[in-house]
N, C-alpha and C positions, 0 to 999 in steps of 0.2 A: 219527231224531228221538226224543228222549226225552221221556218222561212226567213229570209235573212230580212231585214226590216223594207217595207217596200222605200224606192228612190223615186223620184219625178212627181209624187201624188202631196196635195197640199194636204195638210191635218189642221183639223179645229177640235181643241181639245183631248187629245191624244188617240181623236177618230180619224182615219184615213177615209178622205171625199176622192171616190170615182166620180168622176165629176162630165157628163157630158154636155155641148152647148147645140141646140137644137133650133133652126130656125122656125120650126114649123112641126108641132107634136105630132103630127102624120111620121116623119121620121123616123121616129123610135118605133111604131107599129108594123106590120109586114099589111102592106096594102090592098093585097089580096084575100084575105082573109074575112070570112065572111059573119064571125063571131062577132057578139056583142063586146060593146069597147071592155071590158071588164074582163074579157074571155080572150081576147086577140092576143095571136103571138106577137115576139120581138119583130122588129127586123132583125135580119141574122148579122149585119154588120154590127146593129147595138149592141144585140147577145155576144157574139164574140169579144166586142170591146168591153162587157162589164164582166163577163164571165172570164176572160184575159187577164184581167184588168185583179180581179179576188183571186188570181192563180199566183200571185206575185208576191203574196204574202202570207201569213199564217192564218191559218184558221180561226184562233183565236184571237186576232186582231181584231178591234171595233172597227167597221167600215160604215159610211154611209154611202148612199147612190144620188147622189147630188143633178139634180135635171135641170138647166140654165133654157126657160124659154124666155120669147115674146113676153110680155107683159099682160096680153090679150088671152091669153090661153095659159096663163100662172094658174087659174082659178080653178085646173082640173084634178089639184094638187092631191086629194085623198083619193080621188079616183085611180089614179097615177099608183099609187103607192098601191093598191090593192091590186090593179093590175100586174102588175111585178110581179107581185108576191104570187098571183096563182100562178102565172107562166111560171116561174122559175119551181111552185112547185109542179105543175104539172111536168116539166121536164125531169124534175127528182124523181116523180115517179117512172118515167118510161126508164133511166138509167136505174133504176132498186130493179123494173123488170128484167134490164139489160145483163144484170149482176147473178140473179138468182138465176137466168139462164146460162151462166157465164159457168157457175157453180153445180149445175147440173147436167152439164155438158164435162164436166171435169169428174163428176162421180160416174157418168155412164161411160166416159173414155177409159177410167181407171177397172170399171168392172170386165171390161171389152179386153186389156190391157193385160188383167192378172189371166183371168183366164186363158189368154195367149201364151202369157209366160209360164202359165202352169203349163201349158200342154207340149211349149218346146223344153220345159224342162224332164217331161217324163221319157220327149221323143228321144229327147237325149240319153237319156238312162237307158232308153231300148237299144239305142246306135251304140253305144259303151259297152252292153252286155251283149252284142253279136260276136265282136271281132275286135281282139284292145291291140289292132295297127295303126300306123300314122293316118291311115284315111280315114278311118271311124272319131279317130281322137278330133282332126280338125273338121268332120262336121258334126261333133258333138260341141267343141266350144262354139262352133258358126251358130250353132240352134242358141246356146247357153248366150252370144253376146245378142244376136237377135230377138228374143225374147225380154232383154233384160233394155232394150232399146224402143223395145215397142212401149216400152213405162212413161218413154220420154216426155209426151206431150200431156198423160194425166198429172206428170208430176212439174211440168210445164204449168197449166190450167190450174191445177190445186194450190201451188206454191209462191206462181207470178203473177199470175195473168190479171188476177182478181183485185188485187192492189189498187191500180191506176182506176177501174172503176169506181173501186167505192171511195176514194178522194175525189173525182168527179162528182159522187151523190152528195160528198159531205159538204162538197163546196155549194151546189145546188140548194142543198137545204139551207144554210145559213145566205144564200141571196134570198131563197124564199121566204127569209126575215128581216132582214136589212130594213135598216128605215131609209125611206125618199123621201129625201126633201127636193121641190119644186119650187126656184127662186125665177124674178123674173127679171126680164135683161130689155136692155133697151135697144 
């Protein structure tokens, strides 16, 4: 499924530039952070606005990440771009962790789940062969729709849930590549 073409973002050469304008390269970094500049996370308004910013379009669209500083602090230009790239993979990777327990949370719901439904389906077959009057009949289907309700949420987790993450991951990893370029502004 493709994203409809992004709107408001300029292109140079049929690459869409997220383009941020930065007074001061401390901005883009979270200033508490006690990592080596290479290692430091975003600030979380950056990350939302570039990570926002590649949600708006297709995956396979060429994006660049475009950093408008000072003129003074242009010079930090490769550094810049390798930083990116680990933060946005390092965050790839806690969302692939985020997924694989998303997916295992969905196998152990569903093993939880069958044998639930196995065991009101046999309560059922017991309540059937006691007594076949109106009250056995309706809690035999009460056991039959209860059991078959408790599937809800593996089939929930297995079928939906997992989606929205791993389009998160895939978007992660292609910011984890992205090329920045670092122009500088007066």
């Amino acid at each position: 499924m493709a994203a409809p073409p992004a709107e408001g973002y300029r292109r140079e050469g049929g690459v869409v530039l997220v383009e941020l304008r930065l007074s001061s390269l401390r901005q883009l970094f979270n200033s508490l952070d006690p990592a080596p500049f290479h290692e430091q996370d975003l600030d979380k308004d950056a990350e939302a606005y570039i990570v926002d910013s590649a949600r708006e379009f297709a995956l396979a669209e060429p994006m660049k990440l475009v950093l408008h500083l000072p003129r003074a602090e242009a010079s930090a230009a490769g550094r810049l771009e390798t930083a990116a790239h680990n933060y946005f993979a390092y965050r790839r990777g806690v969302v692939a962790r985020e997924l694989k327990a998303k997916l295992a949370e969905g196998r152990n719901t569903l093993a939880i789940a069958l044998v639930f439904l196995a065991l009101c389906l046999a309560l059922r077959q017991t309540v059937l062969s006691l007594d076949p009057g109106p009250a056995t009949h309706v809690l035999g289907e009460g056991l039959l729709i209860v059991g078959w309700v408790a599937m809800w949420r593996p089939i929930e987790v297995l079928l939906y849930d997992w989606w929205p993450i791993r389009r998160r991951m895939q978007r992660l990893d292609k910011l984890s590549r992205v090329p920045v370029e670092v122009r500088g502004a007066d």
